[in-house]
VOVEXSE-795349 format. One line per 3 residues: their letters; for each residue x, y, z of C-alpha. Coordinates in pm, 1 decimal. Layout:
residues N
a) X:Y:Z; ...
END
This chain:
residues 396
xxx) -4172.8:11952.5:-8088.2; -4002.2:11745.8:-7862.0; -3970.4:11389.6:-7986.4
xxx) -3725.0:11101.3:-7957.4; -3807.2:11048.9:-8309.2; -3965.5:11103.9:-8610.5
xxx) -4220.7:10852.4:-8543.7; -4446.7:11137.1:-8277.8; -4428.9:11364.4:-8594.4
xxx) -4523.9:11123.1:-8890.4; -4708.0:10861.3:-8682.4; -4929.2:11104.3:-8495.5
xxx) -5287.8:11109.9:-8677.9; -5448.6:10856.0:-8888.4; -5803.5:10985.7:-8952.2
xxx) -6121.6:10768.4:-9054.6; -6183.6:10999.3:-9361.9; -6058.0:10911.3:-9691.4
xxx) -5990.2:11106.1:-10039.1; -6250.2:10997.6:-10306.3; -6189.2:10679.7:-10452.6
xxx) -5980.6:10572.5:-10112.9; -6019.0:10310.5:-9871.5; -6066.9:10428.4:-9502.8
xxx) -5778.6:10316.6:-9257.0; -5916.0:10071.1:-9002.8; -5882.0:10141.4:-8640.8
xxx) -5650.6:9884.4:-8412.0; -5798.2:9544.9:-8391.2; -6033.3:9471.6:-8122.2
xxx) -5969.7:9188.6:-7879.3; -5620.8:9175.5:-7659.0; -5628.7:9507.5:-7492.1
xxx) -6039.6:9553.6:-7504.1; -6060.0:9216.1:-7275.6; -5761.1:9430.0:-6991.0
xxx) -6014.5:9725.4:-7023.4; -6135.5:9823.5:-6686.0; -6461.4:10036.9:-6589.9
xxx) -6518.9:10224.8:-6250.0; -6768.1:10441.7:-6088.8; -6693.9:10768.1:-5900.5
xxx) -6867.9:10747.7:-5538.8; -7100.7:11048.7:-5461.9; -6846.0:11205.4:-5231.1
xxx) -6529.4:11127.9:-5425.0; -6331.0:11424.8:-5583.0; -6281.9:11436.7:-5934.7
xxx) -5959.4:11259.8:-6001.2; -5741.8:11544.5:-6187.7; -5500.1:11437.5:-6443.3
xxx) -5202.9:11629.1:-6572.7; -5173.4:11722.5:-6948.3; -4783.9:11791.1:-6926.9
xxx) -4706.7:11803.6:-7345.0; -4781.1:12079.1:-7606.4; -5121.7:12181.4:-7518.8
xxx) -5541.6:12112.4:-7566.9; -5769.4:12173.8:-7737.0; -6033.2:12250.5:-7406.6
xxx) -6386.8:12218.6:-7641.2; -6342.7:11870.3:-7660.1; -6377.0:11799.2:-7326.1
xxx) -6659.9:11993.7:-7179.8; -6691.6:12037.2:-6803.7; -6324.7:11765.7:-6775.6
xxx) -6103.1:12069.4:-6747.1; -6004.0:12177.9:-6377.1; -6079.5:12496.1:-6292.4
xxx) -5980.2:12698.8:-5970.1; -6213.6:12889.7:-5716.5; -6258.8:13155.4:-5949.1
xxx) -6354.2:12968.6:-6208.7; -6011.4:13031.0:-6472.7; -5925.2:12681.8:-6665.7
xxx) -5639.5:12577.3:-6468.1; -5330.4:12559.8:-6741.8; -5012.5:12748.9:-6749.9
xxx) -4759.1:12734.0:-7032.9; -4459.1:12862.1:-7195.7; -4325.0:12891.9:-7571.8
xxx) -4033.0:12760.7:-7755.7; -3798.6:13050.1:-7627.0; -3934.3:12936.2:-7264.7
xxx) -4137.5:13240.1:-7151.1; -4464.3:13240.4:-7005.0; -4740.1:13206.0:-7247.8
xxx) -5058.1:13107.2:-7077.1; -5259.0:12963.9:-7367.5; -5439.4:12567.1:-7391.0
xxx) -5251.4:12582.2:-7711.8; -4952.6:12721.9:-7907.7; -4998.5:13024.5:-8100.6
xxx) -4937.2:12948.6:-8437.7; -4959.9:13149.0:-8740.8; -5252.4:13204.0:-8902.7
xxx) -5151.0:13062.9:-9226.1; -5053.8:12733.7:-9042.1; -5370.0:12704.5:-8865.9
xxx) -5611.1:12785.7:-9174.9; -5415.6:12485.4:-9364.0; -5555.9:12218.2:-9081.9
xxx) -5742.8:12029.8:-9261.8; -5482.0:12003.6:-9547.3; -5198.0:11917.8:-9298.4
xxx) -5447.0:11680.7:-9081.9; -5416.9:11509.6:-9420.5; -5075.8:11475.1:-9414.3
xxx) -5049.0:11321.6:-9116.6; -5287.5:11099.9:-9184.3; -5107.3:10985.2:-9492.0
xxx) -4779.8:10955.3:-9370.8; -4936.2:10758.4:-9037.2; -5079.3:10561.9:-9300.9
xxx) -4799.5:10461.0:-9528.8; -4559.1:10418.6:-9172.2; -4805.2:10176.6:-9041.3
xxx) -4813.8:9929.7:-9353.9; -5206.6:10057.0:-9460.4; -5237.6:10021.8:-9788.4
xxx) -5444.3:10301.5:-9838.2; -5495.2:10605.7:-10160.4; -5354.5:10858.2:-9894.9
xxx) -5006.1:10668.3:-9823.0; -4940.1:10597.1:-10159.8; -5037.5:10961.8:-10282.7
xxx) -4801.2:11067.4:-10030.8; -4508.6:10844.7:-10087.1; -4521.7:10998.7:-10465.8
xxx) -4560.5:11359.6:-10325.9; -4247.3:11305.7:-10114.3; -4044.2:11174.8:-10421.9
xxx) -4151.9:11465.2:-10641.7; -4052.2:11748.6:-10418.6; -3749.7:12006.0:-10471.5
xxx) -3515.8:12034.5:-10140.0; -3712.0:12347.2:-10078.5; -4057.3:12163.9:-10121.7
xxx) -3900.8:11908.7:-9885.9; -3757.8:12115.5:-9584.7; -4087.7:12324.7:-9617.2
xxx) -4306.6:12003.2:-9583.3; -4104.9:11883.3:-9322.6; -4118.1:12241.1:-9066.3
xxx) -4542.9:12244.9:-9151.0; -4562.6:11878.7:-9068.0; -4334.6:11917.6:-8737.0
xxx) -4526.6:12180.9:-8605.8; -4842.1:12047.2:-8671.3; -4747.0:11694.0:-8521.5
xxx) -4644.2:11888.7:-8207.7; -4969.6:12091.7:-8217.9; -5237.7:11829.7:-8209.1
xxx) -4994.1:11582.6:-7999.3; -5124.2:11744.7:-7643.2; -5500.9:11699.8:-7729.0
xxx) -5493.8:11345.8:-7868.5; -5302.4:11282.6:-7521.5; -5580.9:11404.4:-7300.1
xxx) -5834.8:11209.2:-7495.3; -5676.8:10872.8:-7425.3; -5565.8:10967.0:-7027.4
xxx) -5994.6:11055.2:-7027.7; -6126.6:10775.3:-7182.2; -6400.6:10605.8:-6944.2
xxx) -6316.1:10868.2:-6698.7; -6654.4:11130.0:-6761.6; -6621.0:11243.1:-6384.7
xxx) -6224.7:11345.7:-6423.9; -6075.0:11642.2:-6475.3; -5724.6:11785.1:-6681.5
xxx) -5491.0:12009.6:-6569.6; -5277.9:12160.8:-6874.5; -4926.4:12227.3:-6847.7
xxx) -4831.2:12320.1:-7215.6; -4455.0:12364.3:-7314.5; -4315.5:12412.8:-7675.5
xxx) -3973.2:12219.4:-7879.3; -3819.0:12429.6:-8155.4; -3912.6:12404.2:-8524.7
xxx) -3752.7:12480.0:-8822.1; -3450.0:12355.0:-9032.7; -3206.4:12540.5:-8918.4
xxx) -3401.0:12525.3:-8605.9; -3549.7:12818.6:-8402.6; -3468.6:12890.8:-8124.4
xxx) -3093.1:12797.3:-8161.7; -2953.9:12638.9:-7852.8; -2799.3:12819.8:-7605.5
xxx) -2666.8:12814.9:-7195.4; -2954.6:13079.5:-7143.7; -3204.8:12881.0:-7316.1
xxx) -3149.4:12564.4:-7119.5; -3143.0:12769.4:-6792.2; -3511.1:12860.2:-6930.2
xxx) -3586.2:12536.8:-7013.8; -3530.5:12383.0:-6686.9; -3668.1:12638.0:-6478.4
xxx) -4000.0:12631.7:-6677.2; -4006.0:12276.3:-6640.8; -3957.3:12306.8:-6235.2
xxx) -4227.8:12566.1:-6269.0; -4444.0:12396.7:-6444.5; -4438.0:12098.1:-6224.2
xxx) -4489.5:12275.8:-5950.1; -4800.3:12437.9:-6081.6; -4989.2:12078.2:-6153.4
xxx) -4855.7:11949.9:-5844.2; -5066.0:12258.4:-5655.2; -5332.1:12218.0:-5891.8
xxx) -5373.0:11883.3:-5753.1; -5313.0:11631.7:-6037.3; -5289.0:11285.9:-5886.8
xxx) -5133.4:11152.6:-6189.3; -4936.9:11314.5:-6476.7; -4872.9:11231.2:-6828.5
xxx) -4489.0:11346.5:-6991.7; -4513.7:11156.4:-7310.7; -4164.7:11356.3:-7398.7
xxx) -3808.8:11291.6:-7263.1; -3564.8:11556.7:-7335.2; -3325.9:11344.8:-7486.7
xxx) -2975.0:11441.2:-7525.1; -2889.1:11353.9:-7894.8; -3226.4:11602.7:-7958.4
xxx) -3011.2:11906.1:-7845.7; -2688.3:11802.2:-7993.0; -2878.5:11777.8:-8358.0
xxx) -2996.3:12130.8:-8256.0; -2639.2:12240.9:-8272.9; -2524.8:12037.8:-8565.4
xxx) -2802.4:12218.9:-8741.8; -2789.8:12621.2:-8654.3; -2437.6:12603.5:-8494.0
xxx) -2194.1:12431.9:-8748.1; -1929.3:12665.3:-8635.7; -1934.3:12533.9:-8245.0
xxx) -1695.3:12226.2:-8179.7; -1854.9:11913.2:-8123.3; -1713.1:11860.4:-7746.0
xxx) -1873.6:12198.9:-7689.7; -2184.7:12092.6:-7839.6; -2230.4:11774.2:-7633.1
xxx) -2113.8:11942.4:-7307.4; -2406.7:12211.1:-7349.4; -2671.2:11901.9:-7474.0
xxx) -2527.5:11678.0:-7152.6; -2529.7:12039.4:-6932.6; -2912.7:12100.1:-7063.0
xxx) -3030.9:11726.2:-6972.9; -2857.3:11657.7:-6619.2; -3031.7:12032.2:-6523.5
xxx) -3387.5:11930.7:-6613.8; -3319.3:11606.5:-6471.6; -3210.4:11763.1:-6133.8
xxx) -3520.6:11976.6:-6147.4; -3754.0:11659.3:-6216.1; -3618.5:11474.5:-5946.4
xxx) -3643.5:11738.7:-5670.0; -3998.2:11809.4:-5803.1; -4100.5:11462.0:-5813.6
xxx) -3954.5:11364.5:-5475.2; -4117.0:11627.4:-5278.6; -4508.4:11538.6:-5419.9
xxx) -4477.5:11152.0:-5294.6; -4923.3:11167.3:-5348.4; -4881.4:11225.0:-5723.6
xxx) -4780.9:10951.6:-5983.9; -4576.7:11082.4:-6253.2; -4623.2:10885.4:-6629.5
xxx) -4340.4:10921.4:-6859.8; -4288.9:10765.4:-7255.5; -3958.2:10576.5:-7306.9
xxx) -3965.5:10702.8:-7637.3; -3914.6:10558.4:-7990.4; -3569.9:10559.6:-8114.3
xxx) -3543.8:10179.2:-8129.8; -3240.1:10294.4:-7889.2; -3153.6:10215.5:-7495.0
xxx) -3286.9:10471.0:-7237.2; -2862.6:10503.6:-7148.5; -2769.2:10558.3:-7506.4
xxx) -3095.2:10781.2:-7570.0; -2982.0:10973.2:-7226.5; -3312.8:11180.2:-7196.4
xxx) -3372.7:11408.8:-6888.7; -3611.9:11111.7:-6768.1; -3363.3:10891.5:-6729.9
xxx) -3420.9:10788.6:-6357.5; -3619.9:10582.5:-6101.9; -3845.4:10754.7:-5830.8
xxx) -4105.8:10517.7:-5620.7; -4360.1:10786.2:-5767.7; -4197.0:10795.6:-6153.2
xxx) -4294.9:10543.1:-6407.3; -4155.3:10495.7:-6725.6; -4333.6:10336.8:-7010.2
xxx) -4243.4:10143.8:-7301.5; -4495.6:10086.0:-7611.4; -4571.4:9712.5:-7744.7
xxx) -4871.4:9683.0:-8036.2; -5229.4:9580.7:-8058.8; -5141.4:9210.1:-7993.3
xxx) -4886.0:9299.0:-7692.6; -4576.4:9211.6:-7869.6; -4310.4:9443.4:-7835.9
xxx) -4255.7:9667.9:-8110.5; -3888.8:9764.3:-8315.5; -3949.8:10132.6:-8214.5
xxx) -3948.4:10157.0:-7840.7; -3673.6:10240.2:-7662.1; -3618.9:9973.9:-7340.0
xxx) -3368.4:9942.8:-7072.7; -3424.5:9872.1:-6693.0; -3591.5:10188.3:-6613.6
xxx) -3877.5:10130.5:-6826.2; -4125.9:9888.2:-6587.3; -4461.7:9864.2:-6790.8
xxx) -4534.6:9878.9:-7112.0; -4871.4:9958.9:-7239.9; -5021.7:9950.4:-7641.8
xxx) -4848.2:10235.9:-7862.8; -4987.9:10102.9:-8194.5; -5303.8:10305.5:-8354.8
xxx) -5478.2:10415.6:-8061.3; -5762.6:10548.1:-8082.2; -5764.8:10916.7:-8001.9
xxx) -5912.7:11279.0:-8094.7; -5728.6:11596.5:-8247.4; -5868.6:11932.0:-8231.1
xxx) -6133.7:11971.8:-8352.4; -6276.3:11606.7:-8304.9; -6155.4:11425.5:-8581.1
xxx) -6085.5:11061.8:-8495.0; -5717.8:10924.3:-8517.0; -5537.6:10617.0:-8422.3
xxx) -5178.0:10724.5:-8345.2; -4875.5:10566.9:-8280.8; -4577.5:10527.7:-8042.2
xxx) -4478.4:10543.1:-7667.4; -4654.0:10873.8:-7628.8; -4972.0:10696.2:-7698.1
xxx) -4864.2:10413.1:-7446.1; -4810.5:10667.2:-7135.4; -5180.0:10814.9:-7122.0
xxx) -5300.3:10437.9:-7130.7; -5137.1:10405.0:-6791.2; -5195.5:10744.7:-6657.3
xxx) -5559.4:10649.1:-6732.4; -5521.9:10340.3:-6559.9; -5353.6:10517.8:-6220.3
xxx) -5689.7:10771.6:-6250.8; -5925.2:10511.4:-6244.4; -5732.1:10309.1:-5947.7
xxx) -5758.8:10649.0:-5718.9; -6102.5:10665.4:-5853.9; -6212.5:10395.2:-5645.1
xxx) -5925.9:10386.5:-5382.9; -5822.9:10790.6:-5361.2; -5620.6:10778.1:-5062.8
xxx) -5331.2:10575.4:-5195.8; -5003.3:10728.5:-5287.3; -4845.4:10803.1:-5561.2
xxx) -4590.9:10477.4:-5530.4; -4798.6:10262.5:-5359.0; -5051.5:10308.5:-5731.8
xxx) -4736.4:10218.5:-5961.3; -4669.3:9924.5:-5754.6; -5051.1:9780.5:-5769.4
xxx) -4962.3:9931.9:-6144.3; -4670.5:9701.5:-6208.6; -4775.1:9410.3:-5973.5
xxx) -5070.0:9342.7:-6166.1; -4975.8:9335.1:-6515.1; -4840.2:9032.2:-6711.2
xxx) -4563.2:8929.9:-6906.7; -4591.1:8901.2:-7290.2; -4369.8:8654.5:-7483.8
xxx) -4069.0:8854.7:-7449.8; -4092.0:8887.4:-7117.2; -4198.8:9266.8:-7149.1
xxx) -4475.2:9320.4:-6805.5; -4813.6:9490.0:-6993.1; -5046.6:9662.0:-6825.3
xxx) -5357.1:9517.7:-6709.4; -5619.5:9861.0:-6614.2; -5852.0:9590.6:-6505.1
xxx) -5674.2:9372.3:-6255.9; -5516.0:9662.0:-6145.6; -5875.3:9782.7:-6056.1
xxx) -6028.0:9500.7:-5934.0; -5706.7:9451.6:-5668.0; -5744.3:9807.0:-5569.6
xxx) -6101.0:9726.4:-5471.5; -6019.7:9455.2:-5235.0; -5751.0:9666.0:-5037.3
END
């Protein structure tokens, strides 16, 4: 999957159920972000507000009736696979044998979430001891199931906080896939990141038509992500010729995000600053630029102080909770994951419910009221506030 770190595969799902004898993790504390919470009410002749799932895919039962469809009545989605050809599925295709483990690897996650998060819980330290006792084979074999799985679920827990309070919106799925594996597959090549940022201009193009007002990219396309891709299944290629190809790969998607971005000025575009504890320059991912219509979000926790993980730098203009949000996987089971990914949909939620009640304004003029609106935290970081945000949009 794509990720800035490990922290979107082992932080991803913490789930309410516990192994016998276990005590349940506990949800985020209530309080500090519940009091910033805004409500709104569609007006009888509004359109549905349609927001952009841009990540790894959804699972489309949990959200009855909330997923765009066009005039002949097809769910509106389009995707592509990890070798970047069209694959037009809500979700990856995953092997059978992967997907009949789910509840055993939803466990997983929730254990390692767990144990990452400081909850002292049976799961955490039953899989801290797991961890110690495996073989390098048990370990590489843990780690490809758990990656996979992280980056399978990540999409739908997404959509579930970007809908939250939202019953008359609708999603528009654009589902793309990372590579998996240790040595990875697919290996890296010039073709490959021709594929990659075509797809990507494709794919924004296709939830720009669909007409998304707002849409989520909790992933970055970092450049030290396809340089460990060549480390890995490439030892033989010099590492100038590695970094030229990672630098080659990021500055083309970046070119392609920039044009597509530019030319939809009515759509908002949400992006996660990711969680490499790192600065956006150093991190160098594909989102690395500012667009009146672009924001990029940074993740602070349940209190609204900044956390060790995110990334920052000056690009990065709101910053929203990352830490246990509440969210669904497939299926329905309830999680509270982790990390900037969780922090975009907060805002992309926020934008939808802004156009909700004001749905002519444009794409920059909503991350202004966006960033005007929210406050400054001890450190100085600006939080979002959904509810002043609202309430200003209402006296426009």
């Amino acid at each position: 999957m794509n990720a800035t770190s490990l922290r979107l595969v082992r932080t991803l799902v913490i789930a309410t159920a516990t192994v016998s004898g276990g005590v349940a993790a506990q949800p985020a504390a209530v309080g500090f972000w519940e009091a910033r919470e805004a409500s709104v009410a569609s007006a009888p002749d509004s359109p549905k507000v349609r927001i952009a799932i841009w990540d790894s895919g959804v699972d489309t039962t949990l959200f009855p009736g909330q997923v765009a469809r066009d005039e002949d009545g097809a769910l509106l989605l389009r995707g592509y696979d990890a070798f970047k050809q069209r694959q037009d599925t809500a979700m990856a295709v995953l092997p059978e044998g992967l997907l009949a483990r789910a509840d055993e690897l939803n466990a997983m996650l929730r254990a390692l979430d767990d144990r990452d998060s400081g909850e002292d819980t049976a799961e955490a330290r039953a899989i801290s001891v797991r961890m110690k006792a495996q073989s390098p084979a048990e370990a590489a074999a843990f780690d490809d199931d758990i990656g996979r799985w992280g980056g399978f679920v990540h999409g739908t827990a997404l959509a579930d906080i970007a809908l939250r309070g939202l019953p008359e919106a609708e999603i528009v799925i654009a589902r793309m896939e990372w590579w998996h594996g240790d040595p990875p597959v697919p290996c890296w090549t010039r073709e490959l990141a021709d594929r990659e940022a075509a797809s990507i201009g494709d794919l924004l193009a296709f939830v720009v038509a669909s007409g998304a007002r707002v849409v989520n990219m909790s992933w970055g396309r970092a450049e030290r992500a396809y340089v460990r891709n060549l480390e890995k299944c490439a030892p033989a290629m010099a590492p100038s010729e590695r970094q030229a190809l990672a630098r080659y790969t990021v500055e083309a998607i970046r070119e392609v995000l920039r044009t597509g971005m530019q030319a939809a000025p009515d759509v908002l575009f949400v992006g996660a600053a990711g969680n490499a504890s790192s600065s956006m320059e150093m991190a160098n991912p594909a989102t690395r630029f500012t667009l009146p219509n672009f924001i990029l979000v940074g993740a602070v926790d349940r209190h609204g102080v900044t956390t060790e993980w995110t990334n920052t730098g000056p690009e990065i203009t709101l910053f929203a909770n990352g830490d246990r949000v509440e969210a669904r996987l497939p299926g329905g089971m309830t999680s509270y994951p982790s990390g900037t990914s969780m922090a975009a949909p907060l805002v992309a939620n926020a934008a939808a419910k802004i156009w909700t009640v004001r749905p002519g304004m444009s794409g920059a003029q909503v991350r202004q009221l966006l960033e005007r609106t929210a406050t400054p935290n001890a450190s100085g970081q600006p939080l979002l506030h959904p509810k002043r945000a609202v309430d200003a949009a209402l006296e426009r």
